[in-house]
PATIGU-300862 format. One line per 10 residues: number of its first residue (from 1); their letters; for each residue x, z, y of C-alpha. Coordinates in Angstrom, 3 decimals, padded with zeros to 6 digits, always signed. Layout:
REM residues N
NUM = A = X:Z:Y | ...
//
This chain:
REM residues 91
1 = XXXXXXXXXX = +009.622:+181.229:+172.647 | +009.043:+183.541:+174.951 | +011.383:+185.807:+176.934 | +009.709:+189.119:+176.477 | +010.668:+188.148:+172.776 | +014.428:+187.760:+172.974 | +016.219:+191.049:+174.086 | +019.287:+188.532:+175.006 | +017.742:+186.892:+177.361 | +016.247:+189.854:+179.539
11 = XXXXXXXXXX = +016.811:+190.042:+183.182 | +017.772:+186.143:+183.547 | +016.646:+185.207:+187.125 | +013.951:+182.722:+187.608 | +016.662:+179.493:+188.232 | +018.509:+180.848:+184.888 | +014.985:+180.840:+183.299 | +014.281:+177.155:+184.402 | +017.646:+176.224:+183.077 | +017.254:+177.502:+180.042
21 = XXXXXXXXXX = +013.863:+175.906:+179.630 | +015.419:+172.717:+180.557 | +018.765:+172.663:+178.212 | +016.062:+173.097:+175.366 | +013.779:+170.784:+176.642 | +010.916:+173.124:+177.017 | +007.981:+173.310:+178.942 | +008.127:+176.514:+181.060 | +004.856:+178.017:+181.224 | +004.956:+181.174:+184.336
31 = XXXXXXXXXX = +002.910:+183.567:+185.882 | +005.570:+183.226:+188.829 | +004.441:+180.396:+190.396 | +005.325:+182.139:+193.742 | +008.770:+182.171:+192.853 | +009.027:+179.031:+190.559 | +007.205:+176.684:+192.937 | +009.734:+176.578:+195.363 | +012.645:+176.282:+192.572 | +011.110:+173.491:+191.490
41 = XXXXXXXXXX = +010.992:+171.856:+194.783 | +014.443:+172.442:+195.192 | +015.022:+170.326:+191.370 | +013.310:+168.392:+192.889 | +015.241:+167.239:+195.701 | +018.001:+167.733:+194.528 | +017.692:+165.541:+191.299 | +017.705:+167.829:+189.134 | +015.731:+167.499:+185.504 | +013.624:+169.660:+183.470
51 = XXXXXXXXXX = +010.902:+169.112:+180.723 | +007.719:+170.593:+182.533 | +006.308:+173.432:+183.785 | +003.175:+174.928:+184.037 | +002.363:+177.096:+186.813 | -000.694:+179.492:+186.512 | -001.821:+180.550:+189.818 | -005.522:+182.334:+189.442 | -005.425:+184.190:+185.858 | -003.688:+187.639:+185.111
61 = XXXXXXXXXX = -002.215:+189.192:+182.187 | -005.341:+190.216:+180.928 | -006.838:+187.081:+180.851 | -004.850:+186.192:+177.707 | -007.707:+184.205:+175.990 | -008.188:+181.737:+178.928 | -004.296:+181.291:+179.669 | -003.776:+179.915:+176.144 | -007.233:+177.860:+176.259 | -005.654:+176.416:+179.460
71 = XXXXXXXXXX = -002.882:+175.664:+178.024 | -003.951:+174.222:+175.087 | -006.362:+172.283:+177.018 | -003.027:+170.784:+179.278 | -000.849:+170.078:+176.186 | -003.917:+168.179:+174.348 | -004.150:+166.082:+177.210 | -000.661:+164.970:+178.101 | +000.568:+165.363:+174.127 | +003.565:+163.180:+174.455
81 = XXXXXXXXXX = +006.647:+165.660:+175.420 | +008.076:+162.622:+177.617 | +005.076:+162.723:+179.963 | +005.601:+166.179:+180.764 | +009.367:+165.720:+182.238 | +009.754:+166.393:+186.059 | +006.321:+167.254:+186.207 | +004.678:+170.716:+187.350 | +000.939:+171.401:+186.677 | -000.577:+174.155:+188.030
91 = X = -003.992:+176.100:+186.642
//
């Protein structure tokens, strides 16, 4: 899913976004790792749980192609959903 898709969920702010990625036990995928790297850290310490995230730090939008190879190339090698919780990759 992705928010630009659901009119209903426009506007959340980026700890409503990791909740919401976490209630559904999703992997958040972001852009925002400026913003979501330090929400994370405060899960983090604060014992707080989510399903993954994946933080891409050196590709823009219009590097489409390569976000979704990278992706793809994360998910193939960590398949198992369960390995993913708590943790945040970053590409």
């Amino acid at each position: 899913m992705a928010l630009a898709e659901e009119t209903a969920l426009e506007g959340l702010d980026d700890p409503e976004v990791l909740t919401l990625a976490a209630s559904q036990e999703r992997i958040l995928v972001t852009r925002n790792s400026r913003d979501f790297a330090p929400i994370l850290r405060e899960w983090a310490e604060s014992g707080r749980h989510h399903a993954g995230c994946i933080l891409i730090w050196s590709l823009d939008h219009s590097q489409f192609a390569e976000i979704v190879a990278g992706v793809q190339h994360l998910l193939a090698q960590w398949p198992d959903p369960d390995a993913w919780r708590e943790i945040a990759v970053a590409f």
